[in-house]
MIDOSE-1310 file (N, C-alpha, C; in nm, 2 decimals, decimal comma, always signed):
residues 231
xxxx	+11,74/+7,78/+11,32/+11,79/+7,86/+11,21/+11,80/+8,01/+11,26; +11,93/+8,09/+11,18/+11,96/+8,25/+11,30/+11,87/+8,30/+11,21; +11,77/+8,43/+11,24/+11,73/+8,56/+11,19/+11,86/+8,64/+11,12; +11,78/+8,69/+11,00/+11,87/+8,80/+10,93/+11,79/+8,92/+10,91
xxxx	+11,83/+9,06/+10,83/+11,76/+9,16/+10,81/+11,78/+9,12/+10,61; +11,65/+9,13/+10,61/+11,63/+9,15/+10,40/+11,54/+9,25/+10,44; +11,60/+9,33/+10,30/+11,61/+9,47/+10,28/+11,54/+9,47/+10,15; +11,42/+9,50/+10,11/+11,37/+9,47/+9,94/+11,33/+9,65/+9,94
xxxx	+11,45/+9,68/+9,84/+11,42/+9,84/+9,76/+11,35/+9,77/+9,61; +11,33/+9,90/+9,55/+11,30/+9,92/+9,41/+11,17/+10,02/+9,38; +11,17/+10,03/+9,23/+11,06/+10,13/+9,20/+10,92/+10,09/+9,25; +10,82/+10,20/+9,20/+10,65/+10,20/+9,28/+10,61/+10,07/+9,21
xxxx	+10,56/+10,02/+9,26/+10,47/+9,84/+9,19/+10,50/+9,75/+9,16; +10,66/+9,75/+9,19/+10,73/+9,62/+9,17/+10,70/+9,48/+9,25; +10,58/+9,51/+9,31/+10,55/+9,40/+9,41/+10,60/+9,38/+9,51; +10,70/+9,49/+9,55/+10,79/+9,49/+9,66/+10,70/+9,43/+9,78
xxxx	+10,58/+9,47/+9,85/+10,50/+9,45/+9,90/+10,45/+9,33/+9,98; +10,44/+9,27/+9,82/+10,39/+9,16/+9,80/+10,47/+9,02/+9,83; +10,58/+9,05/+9,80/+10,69/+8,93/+9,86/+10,74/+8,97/+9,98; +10,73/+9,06/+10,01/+10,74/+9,13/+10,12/+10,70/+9,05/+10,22
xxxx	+10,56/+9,02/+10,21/+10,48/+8,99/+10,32/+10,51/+8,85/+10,29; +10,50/+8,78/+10,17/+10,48/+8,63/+10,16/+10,59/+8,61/+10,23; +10,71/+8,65/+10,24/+10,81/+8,60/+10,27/+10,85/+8,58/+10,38; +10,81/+8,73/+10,51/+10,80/+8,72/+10,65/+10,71/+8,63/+10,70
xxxx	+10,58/+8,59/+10,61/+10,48/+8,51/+10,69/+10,53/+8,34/+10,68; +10,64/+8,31/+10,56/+10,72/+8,20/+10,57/+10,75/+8,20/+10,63; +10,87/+8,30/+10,67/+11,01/+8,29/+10,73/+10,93/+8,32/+10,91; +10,85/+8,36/+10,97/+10,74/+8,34/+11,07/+10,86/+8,54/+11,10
xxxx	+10,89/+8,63/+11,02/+11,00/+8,74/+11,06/+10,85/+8,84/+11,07; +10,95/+8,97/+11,08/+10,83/+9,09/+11,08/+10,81/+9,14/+10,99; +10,69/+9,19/+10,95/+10,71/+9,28/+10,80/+10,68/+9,43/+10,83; +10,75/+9,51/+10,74/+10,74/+9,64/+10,79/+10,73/+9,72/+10,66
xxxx	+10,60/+9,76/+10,61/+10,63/+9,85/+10,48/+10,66/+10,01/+10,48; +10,75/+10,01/+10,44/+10,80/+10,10/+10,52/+10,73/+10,24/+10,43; +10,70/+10,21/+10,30/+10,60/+10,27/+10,20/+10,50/+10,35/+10,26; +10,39/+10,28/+10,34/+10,30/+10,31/+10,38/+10,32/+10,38/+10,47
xxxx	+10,40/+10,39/+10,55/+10,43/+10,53/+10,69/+10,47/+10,67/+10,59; +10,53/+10,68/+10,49/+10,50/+10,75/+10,44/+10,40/+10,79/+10,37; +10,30/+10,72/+10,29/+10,22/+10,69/+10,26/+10,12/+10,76/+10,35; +10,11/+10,73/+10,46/+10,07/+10,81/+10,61/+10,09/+10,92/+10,62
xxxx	+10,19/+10,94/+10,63/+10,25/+11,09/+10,67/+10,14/+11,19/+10,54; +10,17/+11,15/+10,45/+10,11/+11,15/+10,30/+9,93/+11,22/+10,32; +9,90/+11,11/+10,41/+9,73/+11,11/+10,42/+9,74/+11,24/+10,50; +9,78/+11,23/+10,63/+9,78/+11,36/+10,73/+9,80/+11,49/+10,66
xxxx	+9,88/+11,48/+10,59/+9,90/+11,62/+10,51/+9,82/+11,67/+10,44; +9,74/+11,55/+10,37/+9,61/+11,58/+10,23/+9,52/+11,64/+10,36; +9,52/+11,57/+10,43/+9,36/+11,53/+10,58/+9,39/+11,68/+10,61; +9,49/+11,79/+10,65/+9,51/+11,89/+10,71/+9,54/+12,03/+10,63
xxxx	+9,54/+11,97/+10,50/+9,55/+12,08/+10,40/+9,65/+12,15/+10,34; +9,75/+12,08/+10,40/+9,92/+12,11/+10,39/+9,98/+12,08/+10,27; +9,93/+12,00/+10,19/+9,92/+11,94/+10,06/+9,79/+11,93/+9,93; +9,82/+11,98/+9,82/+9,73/+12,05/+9,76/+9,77/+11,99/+9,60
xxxx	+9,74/+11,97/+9,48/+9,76/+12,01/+9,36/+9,89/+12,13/+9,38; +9,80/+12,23/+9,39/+9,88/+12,38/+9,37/+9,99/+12,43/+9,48; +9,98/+12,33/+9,60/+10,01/+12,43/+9,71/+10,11/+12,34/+9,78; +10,24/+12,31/+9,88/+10,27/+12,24/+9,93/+10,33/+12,31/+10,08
xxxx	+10,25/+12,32/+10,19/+10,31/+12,41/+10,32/+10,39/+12,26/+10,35; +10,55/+12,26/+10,27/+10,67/+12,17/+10,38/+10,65/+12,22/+10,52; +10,66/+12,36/+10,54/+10,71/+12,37/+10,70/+10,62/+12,37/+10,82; +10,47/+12,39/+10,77/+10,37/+12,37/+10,90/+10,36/+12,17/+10,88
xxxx	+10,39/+12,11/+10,76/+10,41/+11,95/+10,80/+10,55/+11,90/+10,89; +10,68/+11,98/+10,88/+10,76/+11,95/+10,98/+10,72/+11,98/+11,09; +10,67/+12,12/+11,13/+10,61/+12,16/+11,27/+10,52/+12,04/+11,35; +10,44/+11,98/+11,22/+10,36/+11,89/+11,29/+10,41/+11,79/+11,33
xxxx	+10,47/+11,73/+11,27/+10,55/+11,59/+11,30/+10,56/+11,51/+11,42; +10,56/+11,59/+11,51/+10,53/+11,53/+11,65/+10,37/+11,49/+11,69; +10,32/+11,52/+11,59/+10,15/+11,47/+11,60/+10,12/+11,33/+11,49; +10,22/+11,33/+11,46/+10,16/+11,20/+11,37/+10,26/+11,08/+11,42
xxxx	+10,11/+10,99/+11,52/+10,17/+10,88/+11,54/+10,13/+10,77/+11,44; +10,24/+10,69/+11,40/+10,18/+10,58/+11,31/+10,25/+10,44/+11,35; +10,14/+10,33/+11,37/+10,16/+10,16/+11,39/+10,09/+10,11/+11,27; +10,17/+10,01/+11,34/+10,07/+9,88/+11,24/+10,00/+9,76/+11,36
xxxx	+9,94/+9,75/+11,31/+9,80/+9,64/+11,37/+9,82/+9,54/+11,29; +9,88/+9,40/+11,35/+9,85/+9,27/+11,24/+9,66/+9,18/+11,22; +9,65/+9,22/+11,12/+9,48/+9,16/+11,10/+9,51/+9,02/+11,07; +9,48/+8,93/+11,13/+9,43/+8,80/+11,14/+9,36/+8,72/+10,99
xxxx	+9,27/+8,78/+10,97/+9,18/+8,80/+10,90/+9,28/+8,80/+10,77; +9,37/+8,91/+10,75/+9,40/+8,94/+10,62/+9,51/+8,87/+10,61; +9,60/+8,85/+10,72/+9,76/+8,78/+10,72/+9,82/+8,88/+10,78; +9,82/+9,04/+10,71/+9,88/+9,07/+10,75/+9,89/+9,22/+10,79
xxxx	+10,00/+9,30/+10,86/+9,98/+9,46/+10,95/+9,92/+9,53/+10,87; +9,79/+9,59/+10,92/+9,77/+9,71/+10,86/+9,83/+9,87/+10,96; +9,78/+9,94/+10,85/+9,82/+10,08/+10,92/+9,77/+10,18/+10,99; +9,81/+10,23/+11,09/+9,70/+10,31/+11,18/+9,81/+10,44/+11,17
xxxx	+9,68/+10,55/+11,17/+9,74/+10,72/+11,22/+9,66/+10,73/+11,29; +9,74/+10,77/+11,40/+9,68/+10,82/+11,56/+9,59/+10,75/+11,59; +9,59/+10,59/+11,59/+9,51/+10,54/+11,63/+9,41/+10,50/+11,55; +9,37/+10,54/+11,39/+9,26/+10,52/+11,30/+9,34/+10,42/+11,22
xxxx	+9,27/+10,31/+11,15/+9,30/+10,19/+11,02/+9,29/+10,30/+10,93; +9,35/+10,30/+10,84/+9,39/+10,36/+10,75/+9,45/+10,35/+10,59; +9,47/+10,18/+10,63/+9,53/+10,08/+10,56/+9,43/+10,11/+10,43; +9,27/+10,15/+10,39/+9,27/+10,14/+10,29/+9,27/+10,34/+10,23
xxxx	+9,27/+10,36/+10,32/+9,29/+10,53/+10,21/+9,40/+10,56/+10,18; +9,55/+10,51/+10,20/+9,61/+10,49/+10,20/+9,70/+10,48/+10,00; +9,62/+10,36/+10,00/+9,66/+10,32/+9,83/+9,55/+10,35/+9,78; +9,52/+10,48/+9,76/+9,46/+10,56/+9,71/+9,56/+10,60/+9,54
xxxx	+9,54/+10,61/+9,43/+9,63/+10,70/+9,40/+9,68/+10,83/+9,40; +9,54/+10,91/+9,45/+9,57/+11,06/+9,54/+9,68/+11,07/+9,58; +9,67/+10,92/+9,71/+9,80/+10,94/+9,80/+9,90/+10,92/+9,69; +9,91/+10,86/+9,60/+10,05/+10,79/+9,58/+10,10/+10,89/+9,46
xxxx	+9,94/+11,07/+9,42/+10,05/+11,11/+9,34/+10,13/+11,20/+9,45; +10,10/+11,23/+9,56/+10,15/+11,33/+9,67/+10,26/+11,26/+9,78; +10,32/+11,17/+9,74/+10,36/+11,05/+9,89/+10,52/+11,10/+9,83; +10,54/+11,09/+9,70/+10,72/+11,13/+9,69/+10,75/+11,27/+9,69
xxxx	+10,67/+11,35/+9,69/+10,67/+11,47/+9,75/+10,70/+11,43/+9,88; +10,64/+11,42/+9,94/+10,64/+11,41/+10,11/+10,76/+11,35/+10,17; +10,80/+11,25/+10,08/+10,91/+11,11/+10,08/+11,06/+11,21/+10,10; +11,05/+11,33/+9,99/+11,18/+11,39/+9,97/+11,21/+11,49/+10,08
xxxx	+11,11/+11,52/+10,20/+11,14/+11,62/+10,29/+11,24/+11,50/+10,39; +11,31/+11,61/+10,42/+11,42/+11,52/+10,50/+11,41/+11,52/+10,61; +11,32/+11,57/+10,75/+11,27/+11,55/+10,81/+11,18/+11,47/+10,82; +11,09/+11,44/+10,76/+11,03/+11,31/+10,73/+11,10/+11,21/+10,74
xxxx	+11,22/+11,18/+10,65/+11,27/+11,11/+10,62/+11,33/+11,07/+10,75; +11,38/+11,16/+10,81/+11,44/+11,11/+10,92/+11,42/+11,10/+11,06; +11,28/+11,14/+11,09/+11,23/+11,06/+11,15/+11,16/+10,95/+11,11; +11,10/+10,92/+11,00/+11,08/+10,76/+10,99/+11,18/+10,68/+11,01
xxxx	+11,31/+10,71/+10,98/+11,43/+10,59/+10,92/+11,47/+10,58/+11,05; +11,42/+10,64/+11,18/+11,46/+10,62/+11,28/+11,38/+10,51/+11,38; +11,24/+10,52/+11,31/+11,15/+10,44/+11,38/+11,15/+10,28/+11,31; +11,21/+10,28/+11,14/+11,20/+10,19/+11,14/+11,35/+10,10/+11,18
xxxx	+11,41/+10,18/+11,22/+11,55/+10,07/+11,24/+11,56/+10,06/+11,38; +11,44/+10,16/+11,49/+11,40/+10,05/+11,57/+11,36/+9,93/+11,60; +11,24/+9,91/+11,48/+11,15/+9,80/+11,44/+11,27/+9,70/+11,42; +11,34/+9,70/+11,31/+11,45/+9,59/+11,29/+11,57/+9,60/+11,39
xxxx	+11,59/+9,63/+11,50/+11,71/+9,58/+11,55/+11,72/+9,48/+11,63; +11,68/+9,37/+11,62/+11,60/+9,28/+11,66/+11,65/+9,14/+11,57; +11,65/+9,19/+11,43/+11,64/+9,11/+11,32/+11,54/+9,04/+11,27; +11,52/+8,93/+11,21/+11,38/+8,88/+11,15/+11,28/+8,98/+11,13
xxxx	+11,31/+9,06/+11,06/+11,22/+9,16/+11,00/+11,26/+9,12/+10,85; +11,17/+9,20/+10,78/+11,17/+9,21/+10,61/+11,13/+9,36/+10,64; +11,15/+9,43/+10,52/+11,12/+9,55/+10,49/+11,13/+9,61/+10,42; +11,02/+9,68/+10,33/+11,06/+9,72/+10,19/+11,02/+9,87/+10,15
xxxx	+11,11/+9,92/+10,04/+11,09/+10,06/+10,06/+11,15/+10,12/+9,94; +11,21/+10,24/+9,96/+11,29/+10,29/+9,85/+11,45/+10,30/+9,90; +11,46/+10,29/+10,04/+11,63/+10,33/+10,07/+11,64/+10,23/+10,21; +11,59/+10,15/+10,18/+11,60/+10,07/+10,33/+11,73/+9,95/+10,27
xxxx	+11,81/+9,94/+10,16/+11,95/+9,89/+10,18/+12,07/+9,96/+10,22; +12,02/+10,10/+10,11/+12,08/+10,18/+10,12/+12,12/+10,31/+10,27; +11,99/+10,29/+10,32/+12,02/+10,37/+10,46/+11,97/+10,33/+10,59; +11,86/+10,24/+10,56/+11,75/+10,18/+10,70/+11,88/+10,09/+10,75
xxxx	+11,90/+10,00/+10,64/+11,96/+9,85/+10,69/+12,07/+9,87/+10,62; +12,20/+9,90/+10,64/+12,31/+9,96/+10,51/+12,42/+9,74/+10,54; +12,36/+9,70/+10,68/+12,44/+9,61/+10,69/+12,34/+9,49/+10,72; +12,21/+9,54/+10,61/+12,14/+9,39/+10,60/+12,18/+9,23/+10,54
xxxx	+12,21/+9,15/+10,60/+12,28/+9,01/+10,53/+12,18/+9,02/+10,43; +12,05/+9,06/+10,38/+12,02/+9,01/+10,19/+11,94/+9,14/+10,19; +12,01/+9,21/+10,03/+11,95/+9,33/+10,01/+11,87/+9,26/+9,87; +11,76/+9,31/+9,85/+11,69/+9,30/+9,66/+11,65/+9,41/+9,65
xxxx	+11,67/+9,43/+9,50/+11,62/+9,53/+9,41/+11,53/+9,52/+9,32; +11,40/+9,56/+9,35/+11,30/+9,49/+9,26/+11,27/+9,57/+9,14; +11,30/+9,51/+9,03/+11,25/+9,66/+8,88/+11,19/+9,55/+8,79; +11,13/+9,65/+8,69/+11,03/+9,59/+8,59/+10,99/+9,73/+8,54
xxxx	+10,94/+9,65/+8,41/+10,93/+9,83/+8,30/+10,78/+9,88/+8,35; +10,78/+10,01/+8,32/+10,65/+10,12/+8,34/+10,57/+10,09/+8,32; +10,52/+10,03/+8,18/+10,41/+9,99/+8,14/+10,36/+9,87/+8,17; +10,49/+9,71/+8,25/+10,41/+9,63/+8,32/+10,36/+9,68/+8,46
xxxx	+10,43/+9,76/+8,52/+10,39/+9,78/+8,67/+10,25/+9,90/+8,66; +10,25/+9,94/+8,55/+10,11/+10,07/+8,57/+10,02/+9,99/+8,57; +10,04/+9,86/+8,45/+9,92/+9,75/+8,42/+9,89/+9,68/+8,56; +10,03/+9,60/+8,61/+9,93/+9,58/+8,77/+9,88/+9,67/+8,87
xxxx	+9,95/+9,78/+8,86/+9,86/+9,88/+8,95/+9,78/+9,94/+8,93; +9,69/+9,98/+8,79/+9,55/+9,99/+8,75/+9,47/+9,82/+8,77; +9,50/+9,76/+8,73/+9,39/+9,62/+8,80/+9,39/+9,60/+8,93; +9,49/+9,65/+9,00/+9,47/+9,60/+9,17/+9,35/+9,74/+9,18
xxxx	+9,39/+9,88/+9,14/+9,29/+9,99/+9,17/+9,15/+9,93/+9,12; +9,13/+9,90/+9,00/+8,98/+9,92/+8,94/+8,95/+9,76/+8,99; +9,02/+9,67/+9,06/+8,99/+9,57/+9,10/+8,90/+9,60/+9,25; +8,95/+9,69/+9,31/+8,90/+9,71/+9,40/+8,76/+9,81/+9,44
xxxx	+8,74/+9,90/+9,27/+8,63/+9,98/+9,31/+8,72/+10,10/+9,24; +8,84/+10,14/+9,28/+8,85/+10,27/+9,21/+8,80/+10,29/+9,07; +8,78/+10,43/+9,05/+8,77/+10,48/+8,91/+8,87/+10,58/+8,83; +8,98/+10,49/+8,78/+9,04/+10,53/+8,76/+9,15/+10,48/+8,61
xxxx	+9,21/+10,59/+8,53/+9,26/+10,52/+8,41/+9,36/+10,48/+8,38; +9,42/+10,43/+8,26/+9,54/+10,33/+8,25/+9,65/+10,42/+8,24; +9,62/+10,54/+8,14/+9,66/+10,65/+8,13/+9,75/+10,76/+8,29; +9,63/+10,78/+8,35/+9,69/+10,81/+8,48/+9,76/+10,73/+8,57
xxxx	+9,76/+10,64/+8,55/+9,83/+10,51/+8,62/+9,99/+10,54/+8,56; +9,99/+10,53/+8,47/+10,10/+10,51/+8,37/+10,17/+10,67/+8,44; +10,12/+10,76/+8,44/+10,23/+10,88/+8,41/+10,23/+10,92/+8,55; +10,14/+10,79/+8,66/+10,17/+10,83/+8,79/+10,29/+10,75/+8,83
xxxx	+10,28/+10,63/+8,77/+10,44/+10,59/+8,77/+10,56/+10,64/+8,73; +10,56/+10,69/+8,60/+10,69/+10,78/+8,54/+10,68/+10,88/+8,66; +10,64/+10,96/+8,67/+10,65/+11,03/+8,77/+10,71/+11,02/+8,92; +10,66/+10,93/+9,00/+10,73/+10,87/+9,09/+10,85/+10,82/+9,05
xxxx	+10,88/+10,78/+8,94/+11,01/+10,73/+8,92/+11,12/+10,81/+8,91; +11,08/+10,93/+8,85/+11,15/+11,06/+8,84/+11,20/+11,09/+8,96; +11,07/+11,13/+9,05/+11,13/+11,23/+9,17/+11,21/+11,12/+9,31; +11,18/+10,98/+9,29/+11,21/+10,91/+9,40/+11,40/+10,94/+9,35
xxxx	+11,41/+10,92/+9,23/+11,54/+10,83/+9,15/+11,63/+11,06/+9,13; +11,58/+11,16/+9,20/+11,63/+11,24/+9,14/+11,63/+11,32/+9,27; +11,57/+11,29/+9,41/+11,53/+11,39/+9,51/+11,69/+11,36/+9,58; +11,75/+11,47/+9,63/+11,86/+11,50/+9,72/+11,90/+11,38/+9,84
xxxx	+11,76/+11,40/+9,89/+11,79/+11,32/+10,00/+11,72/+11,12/+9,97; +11,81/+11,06/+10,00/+11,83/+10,93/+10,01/+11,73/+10,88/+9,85; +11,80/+10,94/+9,75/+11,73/+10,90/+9,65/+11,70/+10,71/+9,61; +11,63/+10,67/+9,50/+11,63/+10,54/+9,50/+11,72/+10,50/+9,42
xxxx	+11,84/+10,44/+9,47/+11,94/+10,38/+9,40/+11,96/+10,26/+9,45; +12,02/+10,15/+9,36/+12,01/+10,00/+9,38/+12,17/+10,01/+9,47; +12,18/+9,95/+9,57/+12,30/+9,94/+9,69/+12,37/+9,83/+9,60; +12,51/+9,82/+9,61/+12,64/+9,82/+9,58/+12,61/+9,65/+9,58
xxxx	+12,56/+9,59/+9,69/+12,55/+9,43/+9,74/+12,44/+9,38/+9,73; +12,33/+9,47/+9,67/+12,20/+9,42/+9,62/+12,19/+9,33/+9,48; +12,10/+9,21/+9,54/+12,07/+9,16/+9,42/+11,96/+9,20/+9,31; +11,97/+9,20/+9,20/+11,88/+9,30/+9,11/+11,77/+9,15/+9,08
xxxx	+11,64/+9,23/+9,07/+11,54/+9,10/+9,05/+11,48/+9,22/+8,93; +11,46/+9,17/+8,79/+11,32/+9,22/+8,68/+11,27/+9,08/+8,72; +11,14/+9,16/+8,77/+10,98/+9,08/+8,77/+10,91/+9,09/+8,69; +10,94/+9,17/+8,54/+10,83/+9,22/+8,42/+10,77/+9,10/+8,41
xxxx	+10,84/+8,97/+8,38/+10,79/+8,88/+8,32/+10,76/+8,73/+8,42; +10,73/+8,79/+8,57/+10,76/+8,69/+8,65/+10,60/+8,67/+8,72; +10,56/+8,55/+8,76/+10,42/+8,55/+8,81/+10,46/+8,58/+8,97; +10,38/+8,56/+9,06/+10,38/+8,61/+9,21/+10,48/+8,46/+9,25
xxxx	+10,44/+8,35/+9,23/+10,44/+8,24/+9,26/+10,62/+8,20/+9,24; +10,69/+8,24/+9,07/+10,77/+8,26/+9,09/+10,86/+8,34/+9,10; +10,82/+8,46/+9,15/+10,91/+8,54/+9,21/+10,96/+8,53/+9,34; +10,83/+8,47/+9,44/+10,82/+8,42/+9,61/+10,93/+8,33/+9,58
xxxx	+10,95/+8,20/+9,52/+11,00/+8,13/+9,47/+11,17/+8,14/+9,50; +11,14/+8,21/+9,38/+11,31/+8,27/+9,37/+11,37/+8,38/+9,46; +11,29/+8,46/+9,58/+11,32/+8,54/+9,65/+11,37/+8,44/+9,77; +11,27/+8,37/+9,82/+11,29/+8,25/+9,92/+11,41/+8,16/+9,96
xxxx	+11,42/+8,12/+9,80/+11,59/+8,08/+9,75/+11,64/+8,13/+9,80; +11,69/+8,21/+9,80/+11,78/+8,35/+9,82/+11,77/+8,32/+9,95; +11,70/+8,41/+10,00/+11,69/+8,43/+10,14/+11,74/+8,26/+10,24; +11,69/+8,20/+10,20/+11,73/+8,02/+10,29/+11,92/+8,06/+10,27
xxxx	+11,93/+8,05/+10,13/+12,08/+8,05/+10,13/+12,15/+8,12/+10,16; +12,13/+8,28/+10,17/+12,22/+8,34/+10,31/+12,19/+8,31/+10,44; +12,07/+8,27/+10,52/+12,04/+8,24/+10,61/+12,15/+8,12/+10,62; +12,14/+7,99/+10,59/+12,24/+7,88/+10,55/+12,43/+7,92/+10,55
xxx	+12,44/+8,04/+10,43/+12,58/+8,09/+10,44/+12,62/+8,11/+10,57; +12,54/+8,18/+10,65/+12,62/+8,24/+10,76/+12,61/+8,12/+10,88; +12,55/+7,98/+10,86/+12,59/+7,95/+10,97/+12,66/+7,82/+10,96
C-alpha cells in the first residue's frame, strides 16, 4: 500500500494530537506535532526571559533562533515522540498552560514561522508522515492527498483540557481554561501571517460530540480510502 501526506489542522484541543498519533502508529507513518516545536520555541523564550505577562522582546527571540535546536525522541515506553530543546525532554513542560497562554504569541512571529515550516516539510518529504498543527494544509503540505479540520465548541474542548491538566497534577481552573481557549482562538484565526483557516480540500470533522474511539474510527476511514483512491 503507497504512503500519503494527512495534514490534520484545527483549533487548540480538538484532539488533533490525539488521532494524530493513533493514526501514524496504525498506519506504521511518522508523527510530527508540529504544535509542540512551537510550543518549544514558546518554553525557550519563557526559559530566557524574552516573554513575560507584560513584556514581549520579538527581536532578541529572532536573533536567537539559530540556538534553538528542537527533535523529537520516539519513547518506547509511551508509543510515542517526545520533545527535546537542545538536547533536554521537555515533552512535559511543554503542556504547561503557561506555555499555551504565550505559544500563539510566538506562533504569529513570522520568522518563527518560517523557519519551522521549513523543518517540518523536511520531515515530510518523504511521505508517510501525519502532522498536525494550525496551517500544515494550508502551507506545510498545501498538496497533502488528505487534509482534516478538526473543530468542536469552546466549552467542550476547555472541559477536555482542564481534566487532561488537573488529571495530571496541575492546579488549575475551568474558568482559565476556558478563556485560554477563546483566546487562542482569537489570535491563531486573526494573526497576519498563516492564520488558522480550514483549506479549500479539507474535510471538516466536529468532535464535540465524538469519543476518541470514534473519531480514530472515522479518521482511519478516510485515510484507507484515499490511500485506496489513488491506486
Amino acid at each position: 500500500m503507497g504512503k500519503i501526506t494527512i495534514a490534520i489542522d484545527g483549533y487548540s484541543s480538538t484532539g488533533k494530537s490525539t488521532v494524530a498519533k493513533q493514526l501514524a502508529k496504525h498506519l506504521g507513518y511518522v508523527y510530527v506535532d508540529s504544535g509542540a516545536m512551537y510550543r518549544a520555541v514558546t518554553f525557550y523564550a519563557m526559559q530566557n526571559g524574552l516573554i513575560t505577562e507584560t513584556d514581549f522582546n520579538k527581536e532578541a527571540l529572532i536573533y536567537q533562533l539559530n540556538k534553538i535546536n528542537i527533535s523529537f525522541k520516539f519513547n518506547e515506553a509511551l508509543g510515542f515522540a517526545e520533545v527535546y530543546l537542545n538536547g533536554n525532554n521537555i515533552e512535559k513542560q511543554i503542556r504547561t498552560l503557561e506555555v499555551s497562554g504565550f505559544v500563539s504569541k510566538i506562533a504569529a512571529v513570522s520568522e518563527v514561522r518560517e523557519q519551522l515550516v521549513e523543518q517540518q516539510q523536511q520531515m515530510g518529504k518523504d511521505k508517510g508522515v501525519v502532522m498536525d498543527g494550525r496551517d500544515i494544509g494550508t502551507v506545510v503540505f498545501t498538496d497533502a492527498e488528505l487534509k482534516l479540520f478538526m473543530v468542536a465548541s469552546a466549552e467542550k474542548r476547555a472541559t477536555r483540557r482542564y481534566n487532561e491538566l488537573t488529571e495530571r497534577g496541575d492546579s488549575v481552573t475551568y474558568e482559565a481554561v476556558l478563556k485560554n481557549v477563546v483566546d487562542r482562538d482569537y489570535i491563531d484565526t486573526t494573526r497576519k501571517d498563516s492564520p488558522l483557516v480550514k483549506a479549500d480540500d479539507a474535510i471538516e470533522i466536529d468532535n464535540s460530540n465524538m469519543t476518541k474511539d470514534e473519531q480514530f474510527s472515522k479518521v482511519l476511514q478516510l485515510a484507507i480510502m484515499t490511500v485506496e483512491g489513488l491506486e
